[in-house]
PAPA-293780 format. One record per atom (N, C-alpha, C): x, z, y; residue in three letters. Coordinates in steps of 0.2 Angstrom, whole numbers, padded with zeros to 4 digits, always signed. Layout:
BEGIN
XZYALA;...
//
This chain:
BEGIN
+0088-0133-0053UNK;+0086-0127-0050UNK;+0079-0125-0052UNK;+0076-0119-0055UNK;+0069-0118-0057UNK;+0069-0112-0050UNK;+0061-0114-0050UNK;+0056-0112-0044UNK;+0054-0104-0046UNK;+0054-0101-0041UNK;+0051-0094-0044UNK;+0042-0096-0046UNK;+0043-0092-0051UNK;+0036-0092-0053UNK;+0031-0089-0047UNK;+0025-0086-0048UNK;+0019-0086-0042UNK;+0014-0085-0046UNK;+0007-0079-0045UNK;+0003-0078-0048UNK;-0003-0078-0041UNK;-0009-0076-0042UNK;-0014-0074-0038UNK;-0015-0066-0041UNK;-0015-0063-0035UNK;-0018-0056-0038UNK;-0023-0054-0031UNK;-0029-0053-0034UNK;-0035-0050-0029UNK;-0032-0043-0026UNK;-0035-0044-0019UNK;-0033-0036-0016UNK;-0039-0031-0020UNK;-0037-0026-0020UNK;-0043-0020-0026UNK;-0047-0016-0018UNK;-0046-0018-0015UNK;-0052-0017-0007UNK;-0058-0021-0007UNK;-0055-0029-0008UNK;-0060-0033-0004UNK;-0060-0041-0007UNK;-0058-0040-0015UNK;-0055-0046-0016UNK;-0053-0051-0016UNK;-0048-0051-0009UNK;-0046-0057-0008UNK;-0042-0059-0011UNK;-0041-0066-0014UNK;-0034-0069-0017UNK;-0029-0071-0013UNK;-0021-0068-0017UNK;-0016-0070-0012UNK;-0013-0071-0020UNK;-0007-0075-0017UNK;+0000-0076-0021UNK;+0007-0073-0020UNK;+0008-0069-0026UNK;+0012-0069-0026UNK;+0020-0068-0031UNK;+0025-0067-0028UNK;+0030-0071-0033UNK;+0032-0065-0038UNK;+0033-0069-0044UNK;+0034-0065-0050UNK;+0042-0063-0051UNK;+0045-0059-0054UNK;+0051-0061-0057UNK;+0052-0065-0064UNK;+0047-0066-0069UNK;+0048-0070-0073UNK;+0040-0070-0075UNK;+0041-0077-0079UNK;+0036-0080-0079UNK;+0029-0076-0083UNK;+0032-0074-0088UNK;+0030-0068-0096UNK;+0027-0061-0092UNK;+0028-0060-0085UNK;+0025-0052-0082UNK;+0021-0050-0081UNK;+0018-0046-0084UNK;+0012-0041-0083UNK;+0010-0039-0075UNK;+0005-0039-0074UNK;+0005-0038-0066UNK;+0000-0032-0066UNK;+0001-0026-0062UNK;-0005-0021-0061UNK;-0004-0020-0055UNK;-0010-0018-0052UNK;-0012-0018-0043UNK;-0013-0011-0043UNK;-0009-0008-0036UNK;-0009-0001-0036UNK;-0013+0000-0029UNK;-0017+0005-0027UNK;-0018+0006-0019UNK;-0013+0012-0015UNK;-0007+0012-0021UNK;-0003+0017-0017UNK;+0005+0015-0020UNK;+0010+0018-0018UNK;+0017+0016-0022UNK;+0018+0020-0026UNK;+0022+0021-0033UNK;+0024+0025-0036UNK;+0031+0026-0033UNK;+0034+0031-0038UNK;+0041+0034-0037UNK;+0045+0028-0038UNK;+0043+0024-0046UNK;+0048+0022-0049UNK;+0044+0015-0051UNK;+0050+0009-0053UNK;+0045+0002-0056UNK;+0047+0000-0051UNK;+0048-0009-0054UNK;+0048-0014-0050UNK;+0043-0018-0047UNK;+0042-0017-0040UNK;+0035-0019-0039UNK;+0035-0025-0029UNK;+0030-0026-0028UNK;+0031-0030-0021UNK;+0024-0028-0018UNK;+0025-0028-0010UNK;+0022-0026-0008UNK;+0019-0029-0005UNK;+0011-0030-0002UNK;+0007-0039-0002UNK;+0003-0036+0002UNK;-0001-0038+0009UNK;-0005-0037+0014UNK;-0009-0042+0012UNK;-0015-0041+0011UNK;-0021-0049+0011UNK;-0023-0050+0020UNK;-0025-0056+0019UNK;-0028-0059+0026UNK;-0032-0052+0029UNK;-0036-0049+0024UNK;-0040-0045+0029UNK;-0035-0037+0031UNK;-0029-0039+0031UNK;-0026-0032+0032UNK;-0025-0026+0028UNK;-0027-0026+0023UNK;-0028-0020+0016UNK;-0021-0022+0014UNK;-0018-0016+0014UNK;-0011-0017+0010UNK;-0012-0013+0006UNK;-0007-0017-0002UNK;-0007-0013-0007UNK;+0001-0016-0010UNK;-0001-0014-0018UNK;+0009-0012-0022UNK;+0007-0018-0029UNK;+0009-0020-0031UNK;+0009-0027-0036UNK;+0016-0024-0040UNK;+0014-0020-0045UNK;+0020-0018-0050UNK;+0021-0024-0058UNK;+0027-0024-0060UNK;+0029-0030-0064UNK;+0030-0025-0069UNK;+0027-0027-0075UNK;+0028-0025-0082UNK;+0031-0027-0086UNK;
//
C-alpha cells in the first residue's frame, strides 16, 4: 500500500507552515486567497485561522 504524498505549503497571510496531501507525488502546488471556478484543489485553514485554496497542477 503506498501512503499519500504530503507537502508544506505557507499560508500567503501569515506564513504559517502546514501540510498538506498531494495527489501525486510530481504536483505543482499554487496558493490562492480565494477559489476559482474550476481545478483541482484543497482547502487548508492554518493554526492562526486564515483560510485559503491549494490548487494542483
Amino acid at each position: 500500500m503506498q501512503l499519500p504524498a504530503t507537502r508544506e505549503v505557507a499560508c500567503p497571510r501569515c506564513d504559517e507552515r502546514t501540510s498538506v496531501r498531494v495527489p501525486r507525488e510530481d504536483a505543482e502546488l499554487n496558493v490562492r486567497h480565494s477559489v476559482a471556478a474550476f481545478g483541482e484543489y484543497t482547502t487548508v485553514t492554518c493554526s492562526n485561522g486564515h483560510r485559503y485554496w491549494v490548487y494542483f497542477c
